[in-house]
N, C-alpha and C positions, 0 to 999 in steps of 0.2 A: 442736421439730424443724420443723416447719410455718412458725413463723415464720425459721429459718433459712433455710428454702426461697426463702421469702418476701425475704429482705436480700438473698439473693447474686443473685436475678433482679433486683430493682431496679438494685444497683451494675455489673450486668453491661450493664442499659438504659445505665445511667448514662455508663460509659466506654465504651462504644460510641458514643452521643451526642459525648463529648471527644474521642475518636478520629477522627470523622466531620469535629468543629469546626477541628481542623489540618489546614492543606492538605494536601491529597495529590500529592505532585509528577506532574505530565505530562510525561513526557520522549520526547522526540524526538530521534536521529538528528545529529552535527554534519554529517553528509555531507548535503546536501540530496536530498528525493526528490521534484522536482517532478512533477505540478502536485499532490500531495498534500502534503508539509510543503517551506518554503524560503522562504528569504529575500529579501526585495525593499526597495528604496532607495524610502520614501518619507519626500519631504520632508529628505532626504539622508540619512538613518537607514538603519539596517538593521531591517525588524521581519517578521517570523516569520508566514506566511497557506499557504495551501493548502490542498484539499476537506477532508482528514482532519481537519486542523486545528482550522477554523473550526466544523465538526462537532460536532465533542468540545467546545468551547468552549459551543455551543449548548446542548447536551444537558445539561452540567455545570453551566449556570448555570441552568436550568430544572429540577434536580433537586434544587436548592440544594445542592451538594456545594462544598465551599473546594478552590481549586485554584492552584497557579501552574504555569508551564511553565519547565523546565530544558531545556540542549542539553548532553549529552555526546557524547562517541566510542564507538559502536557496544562495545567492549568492557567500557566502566564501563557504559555505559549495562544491558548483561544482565546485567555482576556485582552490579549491584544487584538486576535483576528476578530474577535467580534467587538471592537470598539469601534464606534464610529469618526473616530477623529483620526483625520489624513498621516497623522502624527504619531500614530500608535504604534507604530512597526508590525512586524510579523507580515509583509505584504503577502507572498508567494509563500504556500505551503503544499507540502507535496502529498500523494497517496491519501486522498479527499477520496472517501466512497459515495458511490451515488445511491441518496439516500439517507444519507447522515446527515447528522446536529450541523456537523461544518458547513457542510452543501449551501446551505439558505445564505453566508454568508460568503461566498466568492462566486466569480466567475470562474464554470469551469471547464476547464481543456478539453479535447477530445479522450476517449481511454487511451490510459498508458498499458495498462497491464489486465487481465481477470487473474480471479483466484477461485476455484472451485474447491468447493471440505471433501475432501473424502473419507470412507470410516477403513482403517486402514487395521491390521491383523497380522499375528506373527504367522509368517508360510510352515516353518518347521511342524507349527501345534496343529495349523488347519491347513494341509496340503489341497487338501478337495472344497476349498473355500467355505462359506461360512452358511452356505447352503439357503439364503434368506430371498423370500421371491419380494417380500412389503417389505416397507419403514417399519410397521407394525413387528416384525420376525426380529426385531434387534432387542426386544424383552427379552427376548431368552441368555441374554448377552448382556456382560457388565461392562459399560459402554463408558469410556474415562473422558474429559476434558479439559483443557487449561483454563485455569480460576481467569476472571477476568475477559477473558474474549468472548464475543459478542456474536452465538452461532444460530443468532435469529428465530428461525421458525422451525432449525431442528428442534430448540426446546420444548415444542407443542408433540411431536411425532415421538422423539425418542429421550428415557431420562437419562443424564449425564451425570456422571460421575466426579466432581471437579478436583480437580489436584493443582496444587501451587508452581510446581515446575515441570517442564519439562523431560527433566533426569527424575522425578519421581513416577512420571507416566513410563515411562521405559524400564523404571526398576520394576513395577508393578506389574508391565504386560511381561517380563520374565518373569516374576514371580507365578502370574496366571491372577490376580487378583484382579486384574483387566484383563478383560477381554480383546474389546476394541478399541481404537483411538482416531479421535476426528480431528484430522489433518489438512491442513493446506497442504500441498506439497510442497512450493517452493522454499517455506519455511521449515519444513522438516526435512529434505534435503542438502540444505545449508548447514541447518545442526550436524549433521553426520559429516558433511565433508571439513567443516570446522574441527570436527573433535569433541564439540559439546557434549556430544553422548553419543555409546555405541548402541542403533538399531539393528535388530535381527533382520534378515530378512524379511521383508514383509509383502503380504496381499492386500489387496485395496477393495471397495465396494464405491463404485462412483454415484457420490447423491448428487445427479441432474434437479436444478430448483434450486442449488446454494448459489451459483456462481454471479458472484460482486464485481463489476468494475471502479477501477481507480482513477483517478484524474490528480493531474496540477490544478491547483485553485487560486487565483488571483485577487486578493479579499476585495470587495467592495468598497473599502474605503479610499482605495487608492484612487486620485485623482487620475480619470483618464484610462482604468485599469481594465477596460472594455477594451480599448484601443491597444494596449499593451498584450491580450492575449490574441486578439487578432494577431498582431507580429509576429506572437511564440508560434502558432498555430499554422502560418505559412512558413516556419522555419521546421515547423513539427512534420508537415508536410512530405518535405526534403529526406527525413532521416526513417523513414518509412520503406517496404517494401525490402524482395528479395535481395540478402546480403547487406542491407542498408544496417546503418547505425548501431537500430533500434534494434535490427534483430543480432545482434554481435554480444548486442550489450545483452540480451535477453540470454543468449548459450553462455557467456563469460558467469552472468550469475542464476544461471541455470532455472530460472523462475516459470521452464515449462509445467504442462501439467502431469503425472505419474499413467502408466498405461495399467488401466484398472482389468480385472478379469470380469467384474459380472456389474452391469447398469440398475440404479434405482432409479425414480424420479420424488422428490420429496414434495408433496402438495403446502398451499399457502395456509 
C-alpha cells in the first residue's frame, strides 16, 4: 500500500514535469490593445510588443516555463480559456481585470498595472476647467465615449455619448460637438505618440471610484497551473521596485496616469 502511495506521487511529479515541458500557449487578443499588446512594422514585419506583453515574456522565461504566443479573436480566444479540458489552449492570458467574466476562470497574478478614466477636455476652449464640483455637473456637458468599452458605474452617474472611433471622438471635441471625453490615459497617450490622431491640448477631471487593476491569468484548466503562477509570481517579485524591470517597461510604454487639475470621486 505504501509503496503504491509511493508510484502514484512519483508519476503525478512525473507528468506534471511533461505537462510543464509543452508549451503553454499565451494568447492574446486579434484586436490590438495598445500600449499593452499590438503590433508594430519592424523592419517591414509585423511582430507583436507591448507592457503586458514583454512582461509575461520576462517572467516566463525566468521561470523556465515553455511558452509560445498565439493571436485569436476575443471569442475563440475565451472558448478556449473557459474550456475545461487541459487540452484546450489559451493557458496564460494577459490584462485579466478584477472583476471580470475572465476572473472566475484563471488564477490570478498580483496587479501588473491600474488604469483610472478620466473625463478629459480640450484646454484652448476651457482654459479655467470645466468648473464641475459633482458627477452630477457633467449634465451640462456632452460627454462622448468609445462604443464598446465597458465604463462601469460611470453609466449610472454620467450619460455618454458613444462614437465608433477614436479619430471621430477627436474630430468632434474640435468640432465642439463633445464636450468631454473619458479616457484612460495610457491609451490615449499612445494614440497621439503613434500618430493615430492629433489631440489638442487637453485638461483632465480625475474620476477617483474608476480605477481597475489588471492581472496575468493562468486559466484553471492548466494542469498544476496553481503551481505555475507561484513561480511567475516569485520571478514577478524580482522585476519589481525602483528602476526595476517593471518600472522601465512602464516609462518605455508610458502607461503612467495623466496629472489632472481638479479631483472627483464617482460613487457605486
Amino acid at each position: 500500500m505504501r509503496f503504491a502511495r509511493y508510484l502514484l506521487a512519483v508519476t503525478s511529479i512525473v507528468s506534471s514535469q511533461l505537462l510543464w515541458a509543452a508549451p503553454l500557449q499565451l494568447c492574446v487578443d486579434k484586436i490590438p490593445t495598445p500600449p499593452f499588446v499590438y503590433s508594430e512594422k519592424i523592419n517591414g514585419a509585423g511582430k507583436l510588443r507591448g507592457y503586458s506583453l514583454d512582461l509575461a515574456k520576462q517572467l516566463l522565461s525566468q521561470a523556465g516555463v515553455a511558452y509560445e504566443v498565439k493571436s485569436f479573436a476575443k471569442t475563440e480566444l475565451e472558448k478556449r480559456l473557459y474550456s475545461p479540458s487541459a487540452s484546450a489552449g489559451c493557458d496564460i492570458v494577459l490584462d485579466v481585470r478584477k472583476g471580470s467574466e475572465q476572473e472566475k476562470y484563471v488564477h490570478l497574478s498580483s496587479p501588473w498595472y491600474q488604469l483610472n478614466i478620466d473625463a478629459v477636455y480640450s484646454w484652448e476652449r476651457y482654459m479655467t476647467g470645466l468648473g464641475v464640483k459633482t458627477v452630477n455637473d457633467f449634465s451640462q456637458y456632452q460627454v462622448c465615449g468609445l462604443e464598446g468599452y465597458d465604463y462601469g458605474n460611470l453609466n449610472k452617474h454620467i450619460k455618454i455619448k458613444y462614437l465608433p472611433r477614436m479619430k471621430d471622438i477627436v474630430f468632434d471635441l474640435k468640432q465642439k460637438t463633445c464636450d468631454v471625453f473619458l479616457a484612460e490615459a495610457a491609451v490615449m497617450k499612445y494614440g497621439q505618440r503613434a500618430n493615430l490622431f492629433q489631440m489638442p491640448p487637453v485638461g483632465c477631471v480625475r474620476l477617483d471610484g474608476t480605477v481597475r487593476t489588471y492581472h496575468l491569468g493562468v486559466a484553471k484548466h492548466v494542469v498544476g497551473g496553481d503551481a505555475i503562477l507561484v513561480k511567475l509570481q516569485q520571478q514577478f517579485s524580482k522585476l519589481t521596485g525602483t528602476d526595476s524591470v517593471m518600472t522601465k517597461l512602464a516609462e518605455e510604454y508610458d502607461i503612467g496616469a495623466m496629472s489632472c487639475q481638479t479631483r472627483l470621486h464617482v460613487g457605486s
